[in-house]
SEDREN-800037 format. One record per residue (C-alpha): x, y, z; residue in three letters. Coordinates in steps of 0.1 Angstrom, whole numbers, padded with zeros to 4 digits, always signed. Example, Ala and Ser with C-alpha at 12.3 -4.5 7.8 and 13.67 -1.06 7.14 Angstrom:
# SEDREN-800037
+0123-0045+0078ALA+0137-0011+0071SER
# end
This chain:
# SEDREN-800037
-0177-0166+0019UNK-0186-0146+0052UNK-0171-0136+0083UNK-0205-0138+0105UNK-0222-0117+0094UNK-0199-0092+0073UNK-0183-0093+0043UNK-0147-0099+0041UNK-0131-0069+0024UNK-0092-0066+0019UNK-0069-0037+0013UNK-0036-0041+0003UNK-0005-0021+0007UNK+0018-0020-0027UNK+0050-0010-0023UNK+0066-0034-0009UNK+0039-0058-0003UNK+0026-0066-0040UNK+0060-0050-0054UNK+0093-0071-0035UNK+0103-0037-0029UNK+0095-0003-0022UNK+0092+0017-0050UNK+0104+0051-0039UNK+0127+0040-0018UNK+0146+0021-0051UNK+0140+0053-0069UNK+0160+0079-0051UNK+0187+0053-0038UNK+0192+0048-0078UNK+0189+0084-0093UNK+0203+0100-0064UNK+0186+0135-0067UNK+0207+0162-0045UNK+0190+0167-0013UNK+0171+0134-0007UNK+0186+0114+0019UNK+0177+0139+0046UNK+0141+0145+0036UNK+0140+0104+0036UNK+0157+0102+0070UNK+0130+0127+0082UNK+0100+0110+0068UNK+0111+0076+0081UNK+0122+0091+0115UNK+0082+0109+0112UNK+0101+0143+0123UNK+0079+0156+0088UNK+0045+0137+0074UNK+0045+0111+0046UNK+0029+0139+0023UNK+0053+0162+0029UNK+0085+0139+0025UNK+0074+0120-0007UNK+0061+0161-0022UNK+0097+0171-0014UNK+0118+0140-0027UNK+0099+0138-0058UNK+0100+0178-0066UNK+0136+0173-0064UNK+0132+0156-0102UNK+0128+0168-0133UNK+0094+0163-0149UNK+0114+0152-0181UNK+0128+0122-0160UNK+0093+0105-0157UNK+0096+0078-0189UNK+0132+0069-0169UNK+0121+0069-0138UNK+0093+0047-0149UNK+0112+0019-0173UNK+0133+0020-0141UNK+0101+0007-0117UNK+0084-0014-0145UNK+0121-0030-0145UNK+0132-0035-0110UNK+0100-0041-0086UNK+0095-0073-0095UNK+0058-0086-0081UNK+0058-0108-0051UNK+0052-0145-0055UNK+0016-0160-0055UNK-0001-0124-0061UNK-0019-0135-0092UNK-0031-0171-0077UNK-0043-0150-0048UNK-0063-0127-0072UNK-0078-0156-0088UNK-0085-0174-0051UNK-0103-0140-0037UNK-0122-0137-0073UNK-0136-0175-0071UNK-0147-0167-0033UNK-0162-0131-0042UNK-0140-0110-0012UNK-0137-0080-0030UNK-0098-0066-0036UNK-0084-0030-0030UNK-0050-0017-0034UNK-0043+0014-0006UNK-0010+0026-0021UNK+0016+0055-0008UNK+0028+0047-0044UNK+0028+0069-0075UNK+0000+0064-0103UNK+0025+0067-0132UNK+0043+0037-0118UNK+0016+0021-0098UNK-0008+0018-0126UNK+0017+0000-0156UNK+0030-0025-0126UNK-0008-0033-0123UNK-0024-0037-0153UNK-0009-0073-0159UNK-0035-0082-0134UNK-0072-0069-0142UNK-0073-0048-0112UNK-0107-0023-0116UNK-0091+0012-0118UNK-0117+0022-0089UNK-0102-0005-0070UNK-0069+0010-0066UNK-0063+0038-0047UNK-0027+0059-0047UNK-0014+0095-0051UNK-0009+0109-0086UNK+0015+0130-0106UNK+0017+0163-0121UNK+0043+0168-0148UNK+0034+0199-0164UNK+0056+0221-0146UNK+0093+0221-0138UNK+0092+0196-0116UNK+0070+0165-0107UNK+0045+0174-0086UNK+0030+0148-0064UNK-0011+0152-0061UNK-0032+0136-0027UNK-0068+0127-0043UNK-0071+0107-0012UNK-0059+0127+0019UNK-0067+0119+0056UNK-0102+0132+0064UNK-0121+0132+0106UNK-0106+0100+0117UNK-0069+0101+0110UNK-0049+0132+0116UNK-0011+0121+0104UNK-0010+0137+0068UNK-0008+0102+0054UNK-0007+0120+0013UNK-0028+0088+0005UNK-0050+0075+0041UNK-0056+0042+0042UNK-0078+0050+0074UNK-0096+0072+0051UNK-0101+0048+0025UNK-0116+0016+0048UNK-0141+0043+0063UNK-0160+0039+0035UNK-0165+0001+0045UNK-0181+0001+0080UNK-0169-0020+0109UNK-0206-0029+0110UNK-0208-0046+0082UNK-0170-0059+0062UNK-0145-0079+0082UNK-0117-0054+0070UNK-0085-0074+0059UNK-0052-0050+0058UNK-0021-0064+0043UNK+0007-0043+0044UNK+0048-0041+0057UNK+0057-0006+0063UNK+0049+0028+0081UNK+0020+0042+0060UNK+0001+0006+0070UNK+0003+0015+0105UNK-0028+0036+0110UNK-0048+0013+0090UNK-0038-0016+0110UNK-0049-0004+0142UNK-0084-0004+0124UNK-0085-0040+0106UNK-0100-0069+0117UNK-0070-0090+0104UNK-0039-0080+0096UNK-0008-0098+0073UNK+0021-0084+0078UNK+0059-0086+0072UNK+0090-0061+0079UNK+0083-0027+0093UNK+0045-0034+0101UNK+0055-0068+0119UNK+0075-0049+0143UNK+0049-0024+0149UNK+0022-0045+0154UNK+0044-0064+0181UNK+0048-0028+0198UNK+0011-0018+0193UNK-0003-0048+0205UNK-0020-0059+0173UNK-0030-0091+0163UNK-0013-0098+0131UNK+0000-0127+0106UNK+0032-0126+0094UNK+0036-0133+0059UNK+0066-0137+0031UNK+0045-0146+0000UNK+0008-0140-0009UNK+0006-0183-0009UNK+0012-0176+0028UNK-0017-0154+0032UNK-0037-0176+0011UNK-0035-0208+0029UNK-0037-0189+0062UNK-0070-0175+0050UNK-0082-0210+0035UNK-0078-0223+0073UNK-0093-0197+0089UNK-0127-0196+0066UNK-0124-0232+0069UNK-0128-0234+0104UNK-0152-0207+0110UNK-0128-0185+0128UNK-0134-0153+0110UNK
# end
């Protein structure tokens, strides 16, 4: 399956988009750790960068809380209907499948694994429990073209797919899709993203389940549009 030319190529958002929820959001609403509902208001409100909002909330826990705070995710996020049918639709049409998470490895990985993902095909910030407190790592950080301190850039990670040659899919909901978006060919969208792809002026597809985006993709390969 082609678009023209190029090669279809998708990156997905994960909290929130594979997960019915997002992730840290769930986990400080349920542990509560003193001092986090400002830091989140700020990071939402972007008065401080996604790096430095989801560095600060998470330093505010214990490293010894990462086994609860983890049987908490792996219990609660719940995966978003039609995700493994739409693995196994992309798989029998060869478009290649990438996960551009804001999430946590130590959670993102276990809520995975179900699902055969390659490890190289997921991409999210990491952990660092040896001290104190849990310290969040950026292995993918915002390089030339994106400038907003993303923690984990999207932008940066579809750069290394040219425009030139993959029709670059984004699926996403939220604020840390919204660079990425402005870059994508196509976009599915749902909650925060929806609206900001309205404001922005970018064509998008609003989705509920990943059956949605499947049939919507079915119809478009089938006629010809991408």
């Amino acid at each position: 399956m082609t678009s023209g030319a190029k090669q279809p190529i998708i990156f997905c958002d994960f909290d929130g988009t594979i997960t019915n929820n997002d992730n840290i959001v769930a986990i400080m609403k349920h542990f509560k750790p003193e001092g986090f509902e400002p830091i989140m208001q700020d990071t939402v409100d972007r008065t401080i960068s996604i790096r430095e909002g989801v560095g600060r909330m998470f330093a505010l826990f214990p490293s010894s809380m990462r086994e609860e705070i983890t049987e908490y995710v792996l219990s609660h996020a719940g995966i978003r209907e039609g995700f493994a049918a739409f693995l196994d639709y992309l798989k029998s049409e060869q478009i290649e499948f990438y996960v551009t998470s804001g999430g946590i490895d130590f959670f993102v990985d276990p809520l995975l694994k179900p699902f055969g993902i390659p490890a190289d095909h997921i991409f999210c910030n990491g952990a660092d429990f040896e001290g104190d407190r849990i310290e969040i790592t950026w292995p993918h950080p915002c390089m030339e073209s994106c400038h907003n301190d993303c923690g984990m850039c999207k932008v940066t990670v579809m750069d290394r797919f040219p425009a030139d040659r993959y029709y670059r899919i984004l699926i996403g909901d939220s604020l840390t899709d919204f660079e990425g978006a402005k870059q994508a060919d196509l976009v599915y969208s749902r909650s925060t993203l929806t609206e900001q792809c309205k404001k922005l002026g970018v064509f998008h597809v609003p989705f509920e389940t990943f059956t949605d985006i499947q049939n919507d993709m079915k119809d478009k390969f089938t006629q010809e549009v991408l």
